[in-house]
N, C-alpha and C positions, 0 to 999 in steps of 0.2 A: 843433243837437243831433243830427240825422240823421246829419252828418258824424263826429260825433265815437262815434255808433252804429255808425257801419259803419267806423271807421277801428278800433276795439276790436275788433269780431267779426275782421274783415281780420286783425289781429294775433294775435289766440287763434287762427286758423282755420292761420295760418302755423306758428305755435308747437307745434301738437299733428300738422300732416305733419309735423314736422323729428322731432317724438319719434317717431314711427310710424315713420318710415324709418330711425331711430337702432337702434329695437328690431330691423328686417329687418335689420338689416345687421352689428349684435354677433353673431347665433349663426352669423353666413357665416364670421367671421371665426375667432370659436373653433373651428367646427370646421377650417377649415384650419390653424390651428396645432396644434391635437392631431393631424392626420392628418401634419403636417413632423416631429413627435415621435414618433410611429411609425415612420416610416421610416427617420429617426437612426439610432433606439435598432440596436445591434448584436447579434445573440446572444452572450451565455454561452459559453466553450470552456473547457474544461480544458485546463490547463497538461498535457505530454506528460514522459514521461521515456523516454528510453534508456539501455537495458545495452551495455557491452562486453565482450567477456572478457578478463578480469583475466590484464595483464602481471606482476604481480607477484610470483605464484604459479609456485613450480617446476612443480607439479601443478596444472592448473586442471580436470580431466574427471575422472571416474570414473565406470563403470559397475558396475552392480548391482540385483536383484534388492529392491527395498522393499516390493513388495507382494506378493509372492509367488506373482504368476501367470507366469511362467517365462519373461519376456520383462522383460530387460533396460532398469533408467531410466537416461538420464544425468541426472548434478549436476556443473555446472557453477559454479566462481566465476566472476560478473561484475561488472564495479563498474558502478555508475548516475552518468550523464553529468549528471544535475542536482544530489545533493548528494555526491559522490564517497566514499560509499560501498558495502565489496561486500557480495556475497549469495549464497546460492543460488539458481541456476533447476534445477526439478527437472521432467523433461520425462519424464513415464510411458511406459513402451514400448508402451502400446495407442494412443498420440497423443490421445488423450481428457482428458488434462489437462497441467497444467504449473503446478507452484507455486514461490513465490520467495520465500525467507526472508532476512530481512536487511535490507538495503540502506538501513538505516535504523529500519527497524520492527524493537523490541524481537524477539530471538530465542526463541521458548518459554519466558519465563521467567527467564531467566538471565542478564537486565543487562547484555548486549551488543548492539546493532543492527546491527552489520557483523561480516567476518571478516578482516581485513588480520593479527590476531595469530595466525591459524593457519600456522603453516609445514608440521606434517603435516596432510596431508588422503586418505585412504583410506578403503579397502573395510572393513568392519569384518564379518564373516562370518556367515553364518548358523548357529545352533544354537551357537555361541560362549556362553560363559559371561559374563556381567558382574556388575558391582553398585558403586553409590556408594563411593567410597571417602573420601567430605569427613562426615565426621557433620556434627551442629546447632551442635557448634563451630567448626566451621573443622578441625579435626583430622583428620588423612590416618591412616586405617585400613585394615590387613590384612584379608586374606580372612575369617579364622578369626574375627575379630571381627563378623563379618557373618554374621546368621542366615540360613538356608536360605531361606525367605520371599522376603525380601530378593533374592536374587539371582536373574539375571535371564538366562533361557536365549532369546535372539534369535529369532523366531519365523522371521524371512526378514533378508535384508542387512541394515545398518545403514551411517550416515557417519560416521566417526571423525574429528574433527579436534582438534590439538593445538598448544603453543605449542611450537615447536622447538627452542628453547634454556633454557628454562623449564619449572615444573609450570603445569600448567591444560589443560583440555580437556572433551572428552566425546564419547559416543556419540548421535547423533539416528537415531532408528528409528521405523516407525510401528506404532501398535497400535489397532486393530478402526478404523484409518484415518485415526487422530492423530498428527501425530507428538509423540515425547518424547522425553526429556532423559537420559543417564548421566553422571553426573559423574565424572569423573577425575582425580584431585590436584588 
């Protein structure tokens, strides 16, 4: 009976180091495997795009006055090398900013996100007269038909662009630092 006393304890006594040293030895190993998944893990990058200046374009630069402090922006078309289309980069003449319309992202409004259909692209003048001429139907209206209101005396430059063999176009100008929209045919 002794024997068989001390061959049970022997076996319980065996049974309960192997669990002890089971238990030191799980959280060694967990945490080495979360510290190899840390070190995997890569950062995050955003995807990059690049512009080129647009071959396309008989005119691709103009200069002009958008905001009205007497130094000259350029607007440039560029097309974007990741979804091939173009835009404006519009680089202020203080160097303090530079914006890009297009290239993708819907244009102010007006259901285009590039400019590949502009063939004219110009200076559109300041103190110039404009005003819509597409009423709420689609219909291409005369001056006279356009109340006083309405029209629209260019505070500083504007961009003029246009389809060149077609009607469609507009004036983009900025006001109190937005830019907007003239439609033209």
């Amino acid at each position: 009976m002794k024997i068989r006393t001390l061959l049970l304890l022997s076996v319980l006594a065996i049974s309960c180091k192997k669990e002890t040293k089971t238990e030191l030895e799980t959280p060694k190993i967990a945490s080495k495997d979360s510290l190899e998944v840390n070190e995997k893990k890569e950062p995050e990058t955003q995807k990059t795009d690049t512009i080129v200046l647009s071959t396309k374009h008989k005119t691709n630069k103009i200069l002009c006055d958008l905001d009205g402090d007497n130094l000259d922006e350029t607007v440039e078309i560029f097309r974007s090398t990741n979804n091939q289309k173009s835009g404006f980069k519009i680089t202020y003449g203080n160097g303090k900013r530079t914006d890009y319309l297009g290239f993708g992202n819907d244009i102010l409004g007006q259901g285009f996100d590039e400019i590949d259909w502009a063939g004219i692209f110009e200076k559109a003048p300041k103190n110039e007269v404009f005003f819509n001429n597409v009423n709420e139907n689609g219909d291409i209206i005369g001056e006279e038909q356009v109340a006083e209101e309405d029209k629209i005396k260019l505070p500083n430059d504007g961009i003029f662009i246009h389809a060149e063999e077609s009607c469609g176009g507009g004036i983009i100008y900025l006001k109190n630092g937005k830019y907007e929209w003239i439609q033209q045919e």
